[in-house]
mmCIF file of the C-alpha atoms, coordinates in Angstrom:
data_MODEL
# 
_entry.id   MODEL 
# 
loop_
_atom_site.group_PDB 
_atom_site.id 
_atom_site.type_symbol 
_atom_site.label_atom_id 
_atom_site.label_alt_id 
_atom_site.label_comp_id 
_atom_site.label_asym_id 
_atom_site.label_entity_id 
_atom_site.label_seq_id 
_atom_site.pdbx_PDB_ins_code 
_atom_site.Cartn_x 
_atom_site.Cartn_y 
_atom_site.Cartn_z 
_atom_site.occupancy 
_atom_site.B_iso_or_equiv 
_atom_site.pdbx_formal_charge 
_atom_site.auth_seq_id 
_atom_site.auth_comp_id 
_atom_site.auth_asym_id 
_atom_site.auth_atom_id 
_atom_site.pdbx_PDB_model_num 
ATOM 1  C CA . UNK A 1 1  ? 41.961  31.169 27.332 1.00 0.00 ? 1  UNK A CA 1 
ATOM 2  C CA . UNK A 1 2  ? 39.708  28.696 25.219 1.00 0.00 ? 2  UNK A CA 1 
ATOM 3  C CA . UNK A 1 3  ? 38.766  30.780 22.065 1.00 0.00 ? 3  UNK A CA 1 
ATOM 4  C CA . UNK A 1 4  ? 34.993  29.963 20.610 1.00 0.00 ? 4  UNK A CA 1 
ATOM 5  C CA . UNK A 1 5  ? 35.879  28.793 17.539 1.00 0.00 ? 5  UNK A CA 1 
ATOM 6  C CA . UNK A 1 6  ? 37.237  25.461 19.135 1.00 0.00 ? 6  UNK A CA 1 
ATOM 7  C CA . UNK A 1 7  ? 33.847  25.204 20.851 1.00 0.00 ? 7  UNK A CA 1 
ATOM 8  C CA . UNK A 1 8  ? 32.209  25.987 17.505 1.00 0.00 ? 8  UNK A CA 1 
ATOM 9  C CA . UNK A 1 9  ? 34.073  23.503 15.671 1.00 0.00 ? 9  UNK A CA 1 
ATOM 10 C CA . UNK A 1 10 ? 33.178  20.784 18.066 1.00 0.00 ? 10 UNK A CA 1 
ATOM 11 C CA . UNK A 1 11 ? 29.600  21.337 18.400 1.00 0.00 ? 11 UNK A CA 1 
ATOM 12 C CA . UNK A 1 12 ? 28.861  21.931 14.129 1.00 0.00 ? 12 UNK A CA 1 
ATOM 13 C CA . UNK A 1 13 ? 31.196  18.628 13.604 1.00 0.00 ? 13 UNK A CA 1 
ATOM 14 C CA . UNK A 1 14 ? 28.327  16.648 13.925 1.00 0.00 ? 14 UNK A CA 1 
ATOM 15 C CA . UNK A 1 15 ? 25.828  18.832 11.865 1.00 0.00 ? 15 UNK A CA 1 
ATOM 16 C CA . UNK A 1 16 ? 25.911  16.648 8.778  1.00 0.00 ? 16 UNK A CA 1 
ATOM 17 C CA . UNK A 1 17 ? 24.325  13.885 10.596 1.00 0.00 ? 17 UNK A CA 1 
ATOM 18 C CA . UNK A 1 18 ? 21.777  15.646 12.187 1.00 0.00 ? 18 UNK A CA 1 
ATOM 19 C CA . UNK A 1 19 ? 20.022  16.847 9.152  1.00 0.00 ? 19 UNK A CA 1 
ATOM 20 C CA . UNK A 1 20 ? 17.020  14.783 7.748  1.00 0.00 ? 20 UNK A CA 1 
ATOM 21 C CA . UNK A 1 21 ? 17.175  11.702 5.514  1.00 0.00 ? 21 UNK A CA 1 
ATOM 22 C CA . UNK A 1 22 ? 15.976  10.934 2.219  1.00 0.00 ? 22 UNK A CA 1 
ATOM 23 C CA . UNK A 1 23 ? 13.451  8.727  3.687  1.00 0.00 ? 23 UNK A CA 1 
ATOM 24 C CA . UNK A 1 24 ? 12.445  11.025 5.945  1.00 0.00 ? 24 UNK A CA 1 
ATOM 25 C CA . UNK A 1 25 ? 12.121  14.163 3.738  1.00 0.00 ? 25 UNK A CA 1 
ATOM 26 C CA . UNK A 1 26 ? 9.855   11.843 1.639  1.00 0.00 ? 26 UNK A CA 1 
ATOM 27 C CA . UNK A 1 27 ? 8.208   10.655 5.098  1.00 0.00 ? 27 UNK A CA 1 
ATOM 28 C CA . UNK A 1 28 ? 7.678   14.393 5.055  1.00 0.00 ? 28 UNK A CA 1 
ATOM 29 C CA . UNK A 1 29 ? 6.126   14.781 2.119  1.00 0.00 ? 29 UNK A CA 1 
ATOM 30 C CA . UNK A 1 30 ? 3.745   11.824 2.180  1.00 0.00 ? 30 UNK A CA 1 
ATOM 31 C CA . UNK A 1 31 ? 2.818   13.192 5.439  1.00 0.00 ? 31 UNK A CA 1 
ATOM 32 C CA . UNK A 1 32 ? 2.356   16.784 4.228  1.00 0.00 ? 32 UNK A CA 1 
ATOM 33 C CA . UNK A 1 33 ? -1.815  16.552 3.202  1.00 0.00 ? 33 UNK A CA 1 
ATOM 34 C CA . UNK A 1 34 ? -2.320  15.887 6.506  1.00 0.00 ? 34 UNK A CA 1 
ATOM 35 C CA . UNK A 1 35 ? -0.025  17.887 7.881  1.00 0.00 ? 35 UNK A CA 1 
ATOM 36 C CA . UNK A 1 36 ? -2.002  21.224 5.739  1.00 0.00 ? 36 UNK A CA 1 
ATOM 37 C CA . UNK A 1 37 ? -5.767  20.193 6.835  1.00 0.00 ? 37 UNK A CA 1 
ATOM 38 C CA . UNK A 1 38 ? -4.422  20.160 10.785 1.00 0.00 ? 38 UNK A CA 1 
ATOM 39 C CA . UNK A 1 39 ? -3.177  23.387 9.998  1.00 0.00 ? 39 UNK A CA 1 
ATOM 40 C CA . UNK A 1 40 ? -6.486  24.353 8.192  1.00 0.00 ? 40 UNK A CA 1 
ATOM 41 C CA . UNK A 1 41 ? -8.773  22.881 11.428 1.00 0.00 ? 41 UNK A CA 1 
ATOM 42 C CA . UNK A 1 42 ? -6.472  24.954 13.932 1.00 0.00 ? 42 UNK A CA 1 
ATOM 43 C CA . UNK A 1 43 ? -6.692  27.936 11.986 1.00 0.00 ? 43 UNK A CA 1 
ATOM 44 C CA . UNK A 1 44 ? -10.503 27.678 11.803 1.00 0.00 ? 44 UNK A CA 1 
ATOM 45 C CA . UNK A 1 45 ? -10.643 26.150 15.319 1.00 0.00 ? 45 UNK A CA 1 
ATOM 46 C CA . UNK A 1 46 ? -8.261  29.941 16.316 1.00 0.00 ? 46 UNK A CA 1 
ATOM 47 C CA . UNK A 1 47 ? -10.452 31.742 14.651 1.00 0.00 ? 47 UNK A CA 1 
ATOM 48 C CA . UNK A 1 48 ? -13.622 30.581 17.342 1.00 0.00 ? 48 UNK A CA 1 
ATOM 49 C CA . UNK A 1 49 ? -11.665 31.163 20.381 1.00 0.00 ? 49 UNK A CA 1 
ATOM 50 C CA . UNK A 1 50 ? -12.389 34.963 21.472 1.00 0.00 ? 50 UNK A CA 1 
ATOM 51 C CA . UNK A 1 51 ? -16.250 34.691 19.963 1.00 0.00 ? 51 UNK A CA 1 
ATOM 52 C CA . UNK A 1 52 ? -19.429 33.257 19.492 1.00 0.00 ? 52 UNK A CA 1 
ATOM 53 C CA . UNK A 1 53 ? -19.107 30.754 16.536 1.00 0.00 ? 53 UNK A CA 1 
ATOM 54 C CA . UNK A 1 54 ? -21.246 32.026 13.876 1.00 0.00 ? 54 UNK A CA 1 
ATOM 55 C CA . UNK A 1 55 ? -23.068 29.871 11.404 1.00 0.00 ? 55 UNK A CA 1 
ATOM 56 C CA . UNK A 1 56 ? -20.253 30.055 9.210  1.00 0.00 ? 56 UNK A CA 1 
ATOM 57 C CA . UNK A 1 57 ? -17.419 29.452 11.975 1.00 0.00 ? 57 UNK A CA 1 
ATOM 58 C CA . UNK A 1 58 ? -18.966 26.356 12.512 1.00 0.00 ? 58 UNK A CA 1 
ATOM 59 C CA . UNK A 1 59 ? -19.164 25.140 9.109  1.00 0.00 ? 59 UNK A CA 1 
ATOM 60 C CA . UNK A 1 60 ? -15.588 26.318 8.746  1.00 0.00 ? 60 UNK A CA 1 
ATOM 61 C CA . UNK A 1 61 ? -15.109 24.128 11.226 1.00 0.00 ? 61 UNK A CA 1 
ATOM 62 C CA . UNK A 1 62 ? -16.327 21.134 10.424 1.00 0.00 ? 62 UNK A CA 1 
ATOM 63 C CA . UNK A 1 63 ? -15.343 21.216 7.082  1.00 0.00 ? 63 UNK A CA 1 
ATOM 64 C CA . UNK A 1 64 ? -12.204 21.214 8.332  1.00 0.00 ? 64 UNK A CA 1 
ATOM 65 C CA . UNK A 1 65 ? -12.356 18.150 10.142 1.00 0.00 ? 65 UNK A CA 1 
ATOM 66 C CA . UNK A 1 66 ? -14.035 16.348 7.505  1.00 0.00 ? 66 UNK A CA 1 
ATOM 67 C CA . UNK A 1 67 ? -10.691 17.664 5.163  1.00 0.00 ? 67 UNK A CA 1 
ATOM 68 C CA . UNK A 1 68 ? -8.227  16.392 7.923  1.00 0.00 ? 68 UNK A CA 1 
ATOM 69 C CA . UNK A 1 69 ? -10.392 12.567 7.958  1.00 0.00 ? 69 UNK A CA 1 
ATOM 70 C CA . UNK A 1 70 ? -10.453 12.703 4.634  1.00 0.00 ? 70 UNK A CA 1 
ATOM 71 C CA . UNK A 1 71 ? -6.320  13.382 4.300  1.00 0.00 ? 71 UNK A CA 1 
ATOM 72 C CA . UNK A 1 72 ? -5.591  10.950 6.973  1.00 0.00 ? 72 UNK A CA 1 
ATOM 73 C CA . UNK A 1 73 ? -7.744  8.333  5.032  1.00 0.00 ? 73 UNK A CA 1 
ATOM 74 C CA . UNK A 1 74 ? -5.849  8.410  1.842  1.00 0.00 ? 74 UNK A CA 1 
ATOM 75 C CA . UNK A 1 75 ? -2.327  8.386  4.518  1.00 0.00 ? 75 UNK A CA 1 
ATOM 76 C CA . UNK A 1 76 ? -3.231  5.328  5.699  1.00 0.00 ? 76 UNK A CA 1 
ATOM 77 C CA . UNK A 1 77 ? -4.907  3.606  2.334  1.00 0.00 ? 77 UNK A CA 1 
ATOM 78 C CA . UNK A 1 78 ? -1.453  4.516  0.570  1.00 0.00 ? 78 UNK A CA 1 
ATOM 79 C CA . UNK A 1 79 ? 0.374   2.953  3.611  1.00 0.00 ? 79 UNK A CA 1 
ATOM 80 C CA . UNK A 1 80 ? -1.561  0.519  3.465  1.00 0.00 ? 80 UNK A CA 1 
ATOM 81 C CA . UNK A 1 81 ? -1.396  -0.446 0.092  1.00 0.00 ? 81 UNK A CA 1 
ATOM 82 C CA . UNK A 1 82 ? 2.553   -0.258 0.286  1.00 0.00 ? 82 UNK A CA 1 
ATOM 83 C CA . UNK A 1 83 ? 2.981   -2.984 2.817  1.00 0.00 ? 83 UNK A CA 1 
ATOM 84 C CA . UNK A 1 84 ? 2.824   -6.455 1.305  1.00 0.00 ? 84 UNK A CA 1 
ATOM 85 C CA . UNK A 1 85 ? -0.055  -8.524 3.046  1.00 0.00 ? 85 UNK A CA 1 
ATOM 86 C CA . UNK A 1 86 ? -2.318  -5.695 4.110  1.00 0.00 ? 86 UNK A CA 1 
ATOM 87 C CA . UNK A 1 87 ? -5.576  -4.221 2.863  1.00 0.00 ? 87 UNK A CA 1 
ATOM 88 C CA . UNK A 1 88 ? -8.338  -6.260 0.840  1.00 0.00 ? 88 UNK A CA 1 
# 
């Protein structure tokens, strides 16, 4: 009879390499602006499903978007700026 613990031991052997970089933790947390304001425009965007947007829904709204444009701007200005060759 095959006890779990042998199974256990072969499937975590491998767990060290399946965690996340360095350079993808700070990926991560270049990313993470932009990752917030999507966050922000779903939540706003939830909020209009089961109603009549109001005035203020739709503001919400597109304030939102303009938040999530404005995050994924500055993303790709500061990955821009890191690359040799690019930008003005």
């Amino acid at each position: 009879m095959n006890h779990i613990v042998t199974v256990q031991d072969a499937v975590t052997a491998f767990a060290d390499f399946m965690e996340p970089t360095n350079a993808e933790l700070d990926a991560i947390e270049r990313e993470m602006p932009v990752i917030l304001a999507d966050v922000d425009l779903l939540d706003a965007q939830i909020i209009t499903l089961d109603r009549v947007p109001s005035e203020l829904d739709e503001r919400r709204v597109r304030r939102a978007r303009r938040k999530v444009l404005a995050a994924r701007r500055t993303l790709a200005n500061t990955s821009a700026a890191g690359v040799a060759g690019v930008g003005a």
